[in-house]
VEXDREN-2710 file (C-alpha; in Angstrom, 1 decimal):
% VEXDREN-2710
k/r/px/py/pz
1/UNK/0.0/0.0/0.0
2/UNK/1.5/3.4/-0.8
3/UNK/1.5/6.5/2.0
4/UNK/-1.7/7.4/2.8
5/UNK/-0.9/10.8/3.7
6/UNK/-0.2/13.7/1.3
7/UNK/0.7/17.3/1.8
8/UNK/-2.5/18.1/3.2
9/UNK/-3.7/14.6/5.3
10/UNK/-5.9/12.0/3.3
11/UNK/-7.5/12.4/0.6
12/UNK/-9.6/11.1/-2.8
13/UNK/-12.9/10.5/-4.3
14/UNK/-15.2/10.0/-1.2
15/UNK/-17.2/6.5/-0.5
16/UNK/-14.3/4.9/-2.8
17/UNK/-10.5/6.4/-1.8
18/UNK/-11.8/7.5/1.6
19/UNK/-14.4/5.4/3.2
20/UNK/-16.4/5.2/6.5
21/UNK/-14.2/2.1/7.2
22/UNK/-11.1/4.1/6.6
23/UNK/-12.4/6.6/8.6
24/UNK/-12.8/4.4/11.4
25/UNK/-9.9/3.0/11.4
26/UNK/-7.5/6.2/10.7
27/UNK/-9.2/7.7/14.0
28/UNK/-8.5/5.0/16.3
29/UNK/-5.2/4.7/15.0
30/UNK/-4.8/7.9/15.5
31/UNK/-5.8/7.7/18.8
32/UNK/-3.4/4.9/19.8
33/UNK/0.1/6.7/18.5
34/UNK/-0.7/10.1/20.4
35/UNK/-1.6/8.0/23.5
36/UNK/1.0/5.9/23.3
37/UNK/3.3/9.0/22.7
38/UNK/2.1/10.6/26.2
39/UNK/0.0/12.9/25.0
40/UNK/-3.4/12.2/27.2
41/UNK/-1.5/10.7/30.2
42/UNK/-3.3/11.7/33.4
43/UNK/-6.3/13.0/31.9
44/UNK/-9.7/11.5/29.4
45/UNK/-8.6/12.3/25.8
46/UNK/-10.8/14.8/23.9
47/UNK/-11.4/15.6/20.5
48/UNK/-13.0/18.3/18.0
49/UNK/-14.1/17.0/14.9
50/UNK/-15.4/19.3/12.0
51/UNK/-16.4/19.5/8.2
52/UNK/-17.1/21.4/5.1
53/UNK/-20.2/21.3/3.6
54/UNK/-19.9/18.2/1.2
55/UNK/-22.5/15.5/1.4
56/UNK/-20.1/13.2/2.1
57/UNK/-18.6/14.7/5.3
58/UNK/-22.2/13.8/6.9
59/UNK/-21.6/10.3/6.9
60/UNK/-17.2/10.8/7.5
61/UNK/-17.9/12.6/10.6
62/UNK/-19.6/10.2/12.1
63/UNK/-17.4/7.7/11.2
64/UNK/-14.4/9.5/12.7
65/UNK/-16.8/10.6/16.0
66/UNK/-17.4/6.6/16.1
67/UNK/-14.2/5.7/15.7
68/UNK/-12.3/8.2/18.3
69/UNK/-15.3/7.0/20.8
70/UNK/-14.9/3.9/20.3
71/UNK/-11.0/4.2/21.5
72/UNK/-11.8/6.0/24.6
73/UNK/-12.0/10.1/23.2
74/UNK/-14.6/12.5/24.0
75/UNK/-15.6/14.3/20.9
76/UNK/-17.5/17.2/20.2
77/UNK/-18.9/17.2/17.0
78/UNK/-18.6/21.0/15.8
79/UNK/-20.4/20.5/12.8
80/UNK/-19.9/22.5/9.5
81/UNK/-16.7/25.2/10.3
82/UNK/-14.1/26.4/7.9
83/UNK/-10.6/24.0/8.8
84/UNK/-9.0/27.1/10.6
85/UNK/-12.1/27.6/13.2
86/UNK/-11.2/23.8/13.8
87/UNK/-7.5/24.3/14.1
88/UNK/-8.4/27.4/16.9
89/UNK/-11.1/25.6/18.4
90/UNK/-8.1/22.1/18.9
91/UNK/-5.8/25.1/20.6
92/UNK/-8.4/27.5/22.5
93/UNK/-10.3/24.5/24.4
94/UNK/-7.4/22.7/25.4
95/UNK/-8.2/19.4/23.2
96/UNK/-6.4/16.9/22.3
97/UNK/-7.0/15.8/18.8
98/UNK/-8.5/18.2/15.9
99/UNK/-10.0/16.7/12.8
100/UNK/-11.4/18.0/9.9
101/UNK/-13.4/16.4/6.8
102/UNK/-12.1/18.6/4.0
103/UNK/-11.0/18.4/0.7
104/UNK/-10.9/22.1/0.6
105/UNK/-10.8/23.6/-3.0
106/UNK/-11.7/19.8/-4.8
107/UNK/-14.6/19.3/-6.6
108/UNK/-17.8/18.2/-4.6
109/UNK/-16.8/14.3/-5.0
110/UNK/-13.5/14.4/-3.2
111/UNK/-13.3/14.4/0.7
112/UNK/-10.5/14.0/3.1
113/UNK/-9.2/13.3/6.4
114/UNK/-6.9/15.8/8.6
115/UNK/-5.6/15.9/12.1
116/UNK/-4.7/18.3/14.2
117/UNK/-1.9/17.7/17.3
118/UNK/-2.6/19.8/20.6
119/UNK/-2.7/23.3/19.4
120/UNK/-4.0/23.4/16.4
121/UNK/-1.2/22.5/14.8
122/UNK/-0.8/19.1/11.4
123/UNK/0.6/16.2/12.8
124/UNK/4.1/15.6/12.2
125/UNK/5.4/13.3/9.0
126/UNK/6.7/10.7/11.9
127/UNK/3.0/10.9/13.8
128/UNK/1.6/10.1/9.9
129/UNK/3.5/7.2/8.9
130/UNK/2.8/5.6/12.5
131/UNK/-0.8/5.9/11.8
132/UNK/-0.2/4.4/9.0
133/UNK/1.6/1.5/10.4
134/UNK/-1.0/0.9/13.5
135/UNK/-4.2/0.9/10.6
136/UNK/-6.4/-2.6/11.1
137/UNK/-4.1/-3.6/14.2
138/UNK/-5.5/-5.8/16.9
139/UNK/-6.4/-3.7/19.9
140/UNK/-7.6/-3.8/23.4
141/UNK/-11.3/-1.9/23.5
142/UNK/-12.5/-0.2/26.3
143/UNK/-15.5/-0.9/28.2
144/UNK/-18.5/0.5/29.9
145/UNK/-17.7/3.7/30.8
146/UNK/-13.9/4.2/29.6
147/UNK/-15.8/4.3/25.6
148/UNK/-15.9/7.5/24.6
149/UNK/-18.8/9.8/24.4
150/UNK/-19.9/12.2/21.5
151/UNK/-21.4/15.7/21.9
152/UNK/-23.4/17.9/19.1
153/UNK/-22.3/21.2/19.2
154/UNK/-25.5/23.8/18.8
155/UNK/-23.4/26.5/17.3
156/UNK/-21.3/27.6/20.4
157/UNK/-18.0/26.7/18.2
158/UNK/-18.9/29.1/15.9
159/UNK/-19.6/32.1/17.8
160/UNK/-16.4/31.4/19.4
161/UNK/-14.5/31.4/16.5
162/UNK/-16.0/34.3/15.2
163/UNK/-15.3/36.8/18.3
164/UNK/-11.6/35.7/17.8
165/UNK/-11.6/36.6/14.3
166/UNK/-12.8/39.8/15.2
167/UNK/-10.1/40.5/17.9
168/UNK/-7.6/40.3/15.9
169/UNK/-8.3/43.3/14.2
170/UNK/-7.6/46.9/15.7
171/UNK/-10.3/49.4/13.5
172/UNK/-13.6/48.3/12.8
173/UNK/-14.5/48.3/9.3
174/UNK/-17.7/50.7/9.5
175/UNK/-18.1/52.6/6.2
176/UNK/-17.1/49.5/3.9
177/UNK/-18.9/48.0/1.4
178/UNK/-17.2/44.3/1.3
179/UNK/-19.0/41.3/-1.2
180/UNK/-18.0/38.1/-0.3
181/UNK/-18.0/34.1/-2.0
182/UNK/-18.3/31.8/0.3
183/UNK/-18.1/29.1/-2.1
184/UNK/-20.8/27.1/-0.8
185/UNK/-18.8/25.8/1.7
186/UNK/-18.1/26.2/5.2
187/UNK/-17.8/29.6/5.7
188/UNK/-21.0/30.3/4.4
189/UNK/-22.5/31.2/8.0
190/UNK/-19.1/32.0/9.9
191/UNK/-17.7/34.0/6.7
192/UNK/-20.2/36.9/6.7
193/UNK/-20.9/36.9/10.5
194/UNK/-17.5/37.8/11.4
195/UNK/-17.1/40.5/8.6
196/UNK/-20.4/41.7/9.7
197/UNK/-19.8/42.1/13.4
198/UNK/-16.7/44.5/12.7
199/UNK/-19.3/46.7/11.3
200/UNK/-18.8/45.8/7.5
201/UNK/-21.4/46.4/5.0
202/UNK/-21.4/42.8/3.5
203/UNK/-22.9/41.9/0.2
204/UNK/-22.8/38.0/0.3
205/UNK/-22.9/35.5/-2.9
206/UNK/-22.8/31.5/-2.8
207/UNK/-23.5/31.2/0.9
208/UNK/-26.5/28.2/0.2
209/UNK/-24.4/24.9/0.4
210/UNK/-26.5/22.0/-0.2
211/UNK/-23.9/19.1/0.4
212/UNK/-23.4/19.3/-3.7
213/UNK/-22.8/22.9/-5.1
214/UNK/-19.1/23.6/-2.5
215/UNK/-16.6/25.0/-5.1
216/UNK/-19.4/24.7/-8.0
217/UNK/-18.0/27.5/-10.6
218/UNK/-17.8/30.0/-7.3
219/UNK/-15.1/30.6/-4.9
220/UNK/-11.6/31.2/-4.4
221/UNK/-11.0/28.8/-7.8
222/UNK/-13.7/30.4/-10.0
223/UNK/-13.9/34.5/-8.8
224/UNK/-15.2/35.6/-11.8
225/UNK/-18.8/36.0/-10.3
226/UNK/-17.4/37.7/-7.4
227/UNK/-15.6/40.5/-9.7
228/UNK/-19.4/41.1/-11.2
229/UNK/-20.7/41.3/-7.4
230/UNK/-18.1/43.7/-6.9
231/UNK/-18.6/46.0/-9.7
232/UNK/-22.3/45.4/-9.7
233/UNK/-22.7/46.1/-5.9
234/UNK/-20.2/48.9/-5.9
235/UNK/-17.9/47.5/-3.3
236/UNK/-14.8/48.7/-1.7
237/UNK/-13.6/45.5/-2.0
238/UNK/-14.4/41.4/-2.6
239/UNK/-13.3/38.3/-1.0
240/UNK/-13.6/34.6/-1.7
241/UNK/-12.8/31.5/0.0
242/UNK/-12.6/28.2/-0.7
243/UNK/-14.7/25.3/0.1
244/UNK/-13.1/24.8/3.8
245/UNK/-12.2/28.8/4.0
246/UNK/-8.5/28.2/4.4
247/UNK/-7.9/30.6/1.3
248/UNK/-8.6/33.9/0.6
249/UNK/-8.4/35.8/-2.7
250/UNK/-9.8/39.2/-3.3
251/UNK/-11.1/41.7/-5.6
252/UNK/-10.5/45.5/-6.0
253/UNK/-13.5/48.0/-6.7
254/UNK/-12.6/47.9/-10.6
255/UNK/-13.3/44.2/-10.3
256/UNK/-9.2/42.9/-10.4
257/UNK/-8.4/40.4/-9.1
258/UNK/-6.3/40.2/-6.3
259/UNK/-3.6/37.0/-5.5
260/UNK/-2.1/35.7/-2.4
261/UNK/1.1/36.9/-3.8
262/UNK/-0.3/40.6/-3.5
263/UNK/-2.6/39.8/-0.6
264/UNK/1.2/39.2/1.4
265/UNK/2.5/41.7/0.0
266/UNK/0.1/44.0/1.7
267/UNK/0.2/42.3/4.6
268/UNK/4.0/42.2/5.7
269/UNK/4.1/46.1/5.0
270/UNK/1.4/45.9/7.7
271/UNK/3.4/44.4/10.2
272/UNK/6.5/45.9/9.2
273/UNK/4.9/49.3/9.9
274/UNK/3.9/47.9/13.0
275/UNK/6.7/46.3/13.8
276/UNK/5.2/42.7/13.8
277/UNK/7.1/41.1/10.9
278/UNK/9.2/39.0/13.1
279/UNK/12.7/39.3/11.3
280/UNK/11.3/41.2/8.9
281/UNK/11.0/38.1/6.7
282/UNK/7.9/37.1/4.4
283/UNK/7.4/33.3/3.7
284/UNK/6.6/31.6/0.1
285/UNK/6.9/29.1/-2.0
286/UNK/8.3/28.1/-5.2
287/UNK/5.3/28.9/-6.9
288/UNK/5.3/33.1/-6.1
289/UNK/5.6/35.7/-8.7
290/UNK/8.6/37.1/-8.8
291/UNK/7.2/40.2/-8.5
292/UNK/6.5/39.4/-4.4
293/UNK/9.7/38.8/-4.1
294/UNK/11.0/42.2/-6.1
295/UNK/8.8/44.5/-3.9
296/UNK/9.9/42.6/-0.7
297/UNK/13.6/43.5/-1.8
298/UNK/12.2/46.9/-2.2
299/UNK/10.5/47.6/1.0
300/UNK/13.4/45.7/3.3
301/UNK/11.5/42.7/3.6
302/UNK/13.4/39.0/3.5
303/UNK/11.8/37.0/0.8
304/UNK/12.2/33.1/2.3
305/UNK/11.2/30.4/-0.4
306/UNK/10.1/26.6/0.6
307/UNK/8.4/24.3/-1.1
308/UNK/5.2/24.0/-2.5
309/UNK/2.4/23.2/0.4
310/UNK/1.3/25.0/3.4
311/UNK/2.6/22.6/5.7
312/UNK/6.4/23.6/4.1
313/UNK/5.3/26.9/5.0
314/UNK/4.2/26.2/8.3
315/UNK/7.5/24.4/9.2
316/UNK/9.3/27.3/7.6
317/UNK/7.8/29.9/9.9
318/UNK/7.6/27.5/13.0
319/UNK/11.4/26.9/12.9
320/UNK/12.5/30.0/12.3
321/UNK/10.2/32.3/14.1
322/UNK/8.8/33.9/11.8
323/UNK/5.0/35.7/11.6
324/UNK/4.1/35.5/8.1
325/UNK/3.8/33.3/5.2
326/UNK/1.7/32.0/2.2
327/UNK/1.1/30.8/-1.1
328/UNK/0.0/32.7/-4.3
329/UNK/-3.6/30.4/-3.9
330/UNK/-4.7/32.8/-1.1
331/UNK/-3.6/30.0/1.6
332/UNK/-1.5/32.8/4.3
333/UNK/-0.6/32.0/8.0
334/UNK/-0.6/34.5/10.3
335/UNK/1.3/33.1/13.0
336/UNK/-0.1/35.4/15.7
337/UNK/-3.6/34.3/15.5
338/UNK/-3.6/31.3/13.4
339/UNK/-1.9/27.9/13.1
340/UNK/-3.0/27.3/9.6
341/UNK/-4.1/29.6/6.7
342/UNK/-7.5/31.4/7.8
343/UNK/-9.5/33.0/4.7
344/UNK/-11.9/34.6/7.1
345/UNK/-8.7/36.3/8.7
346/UNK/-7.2/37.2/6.1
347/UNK/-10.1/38.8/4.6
348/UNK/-10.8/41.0/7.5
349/UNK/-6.9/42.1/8.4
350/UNK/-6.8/42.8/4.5
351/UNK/-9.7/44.8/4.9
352/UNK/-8.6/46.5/8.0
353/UNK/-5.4/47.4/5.9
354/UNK/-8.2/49.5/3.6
355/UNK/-9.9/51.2/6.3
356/UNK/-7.1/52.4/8.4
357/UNK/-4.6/53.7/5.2
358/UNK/-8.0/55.4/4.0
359/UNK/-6.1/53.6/0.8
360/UNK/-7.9/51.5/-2.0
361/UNK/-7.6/48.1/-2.3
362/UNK/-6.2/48.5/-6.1
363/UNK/-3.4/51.0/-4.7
364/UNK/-2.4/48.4/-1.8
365/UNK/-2.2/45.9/-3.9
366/UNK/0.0/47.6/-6.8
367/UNK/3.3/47.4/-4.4
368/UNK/3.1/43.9/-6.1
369/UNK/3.5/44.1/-9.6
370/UNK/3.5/40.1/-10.9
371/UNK/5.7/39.3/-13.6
372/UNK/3.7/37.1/-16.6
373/UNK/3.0/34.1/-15.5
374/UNK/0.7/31.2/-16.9
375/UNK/0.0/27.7/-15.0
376/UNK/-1.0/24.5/-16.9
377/UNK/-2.6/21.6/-15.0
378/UNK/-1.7/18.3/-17.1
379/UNK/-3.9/15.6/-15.8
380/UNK/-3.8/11.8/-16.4
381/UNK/0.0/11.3/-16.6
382/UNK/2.4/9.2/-14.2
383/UNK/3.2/12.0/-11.7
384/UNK/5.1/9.7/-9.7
385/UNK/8.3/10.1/-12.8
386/UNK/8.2/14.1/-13.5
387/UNK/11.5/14.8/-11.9
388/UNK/12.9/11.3/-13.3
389/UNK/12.0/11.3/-16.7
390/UNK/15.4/12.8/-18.9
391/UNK/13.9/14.0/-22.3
392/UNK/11.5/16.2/-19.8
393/UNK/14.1/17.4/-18.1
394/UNK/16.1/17.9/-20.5
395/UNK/12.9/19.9/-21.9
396/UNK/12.8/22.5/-18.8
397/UNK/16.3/22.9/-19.4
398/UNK/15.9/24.0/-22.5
399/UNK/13.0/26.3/-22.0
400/UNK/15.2/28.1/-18.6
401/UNK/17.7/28.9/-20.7
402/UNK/15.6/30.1/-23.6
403/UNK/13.9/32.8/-21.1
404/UNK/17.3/33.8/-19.3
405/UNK/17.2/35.9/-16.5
406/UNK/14.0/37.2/-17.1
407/UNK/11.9/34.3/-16.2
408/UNK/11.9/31.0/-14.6
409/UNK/10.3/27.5/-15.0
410/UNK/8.9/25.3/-12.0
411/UNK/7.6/21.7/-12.9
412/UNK/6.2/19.9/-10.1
413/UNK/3.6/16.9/-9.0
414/UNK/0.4/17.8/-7.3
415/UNK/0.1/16.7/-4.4
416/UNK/-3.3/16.4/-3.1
417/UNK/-4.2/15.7/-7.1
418/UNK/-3.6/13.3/-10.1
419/UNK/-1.4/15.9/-12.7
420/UNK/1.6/17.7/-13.2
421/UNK/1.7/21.6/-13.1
422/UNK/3.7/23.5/-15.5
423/UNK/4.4/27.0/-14.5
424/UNK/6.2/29.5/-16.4
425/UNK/7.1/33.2/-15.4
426/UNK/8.4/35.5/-18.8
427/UNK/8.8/38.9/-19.6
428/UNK/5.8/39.0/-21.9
429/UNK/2.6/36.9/-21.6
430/UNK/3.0/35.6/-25.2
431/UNK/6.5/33.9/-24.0
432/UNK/4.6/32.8/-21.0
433/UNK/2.0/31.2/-23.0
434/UNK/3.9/29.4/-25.6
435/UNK/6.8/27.9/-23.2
436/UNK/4.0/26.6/-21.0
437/UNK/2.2/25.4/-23.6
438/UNK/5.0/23.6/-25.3
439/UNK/6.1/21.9/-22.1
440/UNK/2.5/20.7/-21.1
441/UNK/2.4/19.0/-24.7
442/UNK/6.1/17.3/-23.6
443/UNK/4.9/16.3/-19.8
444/UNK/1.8/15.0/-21.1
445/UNK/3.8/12.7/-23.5
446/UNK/6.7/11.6/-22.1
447/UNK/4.5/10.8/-18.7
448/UNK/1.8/9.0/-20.7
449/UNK/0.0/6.2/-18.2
END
């Protein structure tokens, strides 16, 4: 059996790649490794255990309630939250064991499985793999009273989360017209509520999940009916999340779009000015415009690069101190109130960045100018061989040197997908276009299945 876990826990195609019996069994492995690491000696383990809005995270949850109670945890079943209110609810009650039912930005039939160490924080590689090892085992189950028992939250978690959210913020946002996409997914209640309660004017769009429309054409993946909200409603501004709110992108009041490369860059001259960059250093990955890291040079700022995923971020920023970090998808940690990437809180500190500069969200955002860049998804090839495959490589070579120093090239393996992305950054679009083009057409057949 190949690893389980990817970048961002378990994931596939619901009711077939994850299943209630995987479910099961993930949980009370789970549950043995961090007992057997110490981590509920002297005390009755408890849990959080939340979802997105997919159908399929109806039946999951219960699966992984059943299985943690059936290994001795207490859970409390939050219900539908975005995966950073679970992550703050894991730290701010003291629990023992976050987990979400996500598959975040996937289409509707996807699901997945995620914990959360004390904290808030993703479980270790070494915590994964033992999980892995300790699935199906023989075990000793508890009895009578030593099973677990599982509570339905009535919306407590929520209101919870959203006061946080609105702590974190030092103006209130009175006077703004903000439209948000809520993607139909779990931020659909919490999303609007906390911009609303720090006195936004909020114009909301895709906030009606039905367990089949999360992510459907809408959201962080699809904004382009969030730019006509914008424009239509006259906004100051537009946000959109994805389907578990752990993205953020935005919108200007031309209707623009706004990335998580400019998003960060907005966002560390914030706490550079007020003196909460921690080492003046901004984290990213591979995958950032070249343009973020330009303006960062610009302002001061330390441009630190890691590899693609939020986890490589998280490590990044954990080891080294620093406050924040990001990816171009809208996915940005702010280590200061978050342990994961919080769309919700992003939205409102970008949005706080608007109404204390008395500045426009277009102007903000224009620090970052982004160098041409075009991304091509190739799907139904052997990802497994993209950085082993010599014609290819030899390929990317070729393309590097044909852009010079002007551009760059980034070929990598999805990894909570089936394809290969092709990225290219050029001095023109055109060049961007056609090298990306070209090297799709090579990845898709040297890596044929």
């Amino acid at each position: 059996m190949g690893r389980l876990f990817g970048t961002d826990g378990v994931r596939g195609l619901a009711n077939r790649d994850v299943t209630a019996e995987l479910a099961v069994d993930l949980s009370v492995a789970a549950a043995h490794v961090l007992g057997a690491r110490g981590e509920f000696a002297g005390h009755r383990p408890r849990a959080v255990v939340g979802r997105d809005s997919r159908i399929s995270g109806e039946f999951l949850s219960a699966a992984v309630a059943a299985g943690l109670a059936s290994a001795g945890v207490d859970v409390n079943n939050v219900g539908v939250l975005p995966t950073p209110a679970v992550a703050y609810l894991t730290a701010h009650l003291g629990v023992d064991i976050g987990v979400v039912l996500s598959a975040s930005h996937n289409p509707m039939p996807d699901n997945g499985i995620k914990f959360l160490a004390r904290g808030g924080h993703k479980l270790d590689d070494d915590v994964e793999l033992a999980i892995e090892a300790r699935l199906t085992e023989d075990w000793d189950r508890p009895l009578g009273g030593d099973v677990g028992r599982i509570r339905l939250d009535t919306g407590g978690a929520g209101d919870l989360y959203v006061q946080h959210l609105v702590s974190t913020i030092g103006a209130r946002l009175d006077g703004l017209r903000i439209a948000v996409d809520c993607a139909n997914g779990a931020a659909s209640e919490v999303g609007p509520a906390a911009l609303r309660e720090a006195g936004a004017d909020v114009v909301v769009i895709n906030a009606s999940p039905d367990g089949r429309n999360i992510n459907e054409k809408c959201g962080s993946t699809h904004p382009e009916q969030l730019q006509a909200a914008v424009v239509a409603s006259e906004a100051d501004l537009g946000v959109a999340f994805d389907g578990d709110a752990d993205r953020c992108l935005a919108v200007d009041a031309t209707g623009r779009l706004v990335d998580g490369d400019q998003i960060m860059g907005v966002l560390a001259l914030t706490l550079r000015d007020s003196g909460r960059l921690a080492h003046d250093t901004l984290v990213a990955t591979v995958m950032s415009n070249l343009g973020l890291r330009l303006a960062m040079t610009a302002a001061g700022i330390r441009t630190l690069v890691t590899s693609v995923g939020d986890r490589y971020v998280l490590e990044a920023m954990r080891s080294g101190g620093y406050s924040l970090g990001g990816e171009q998808s809208g996915h940005i940690i702010m280590a200061e109130h978050a342990t994961t990437g919080d769309g919700i809180l992003t939205a409102l500190q970008l949005a706080a960045r608007v109404a204390t500069t008395g500045e426009s969200l277009e102007r903000l955002a224009g620090v970052v100018q982004r160098l041409p860049q075009t991304l091509v998804n190739v799907p139904g090839v052997d990802k497994t061989r993209a950085d082993q495959d010599g014609p290819l490589l030899e390929a990317v070579q070729a393309a590097e040197a044909s852009l010079g120093e002007t551009g760059r090239v980034l070929l990598r393996s999805s990894g909570t997908e089936d394809l290969v992305r092709v990225m290219v950054e050029a001095a023109t679009q055109a060049d961007a276009d056609r090298v990306a083009r070209d090297l799709a057409d090579v990845v898709a057949a040297r890596l044929a299945l």
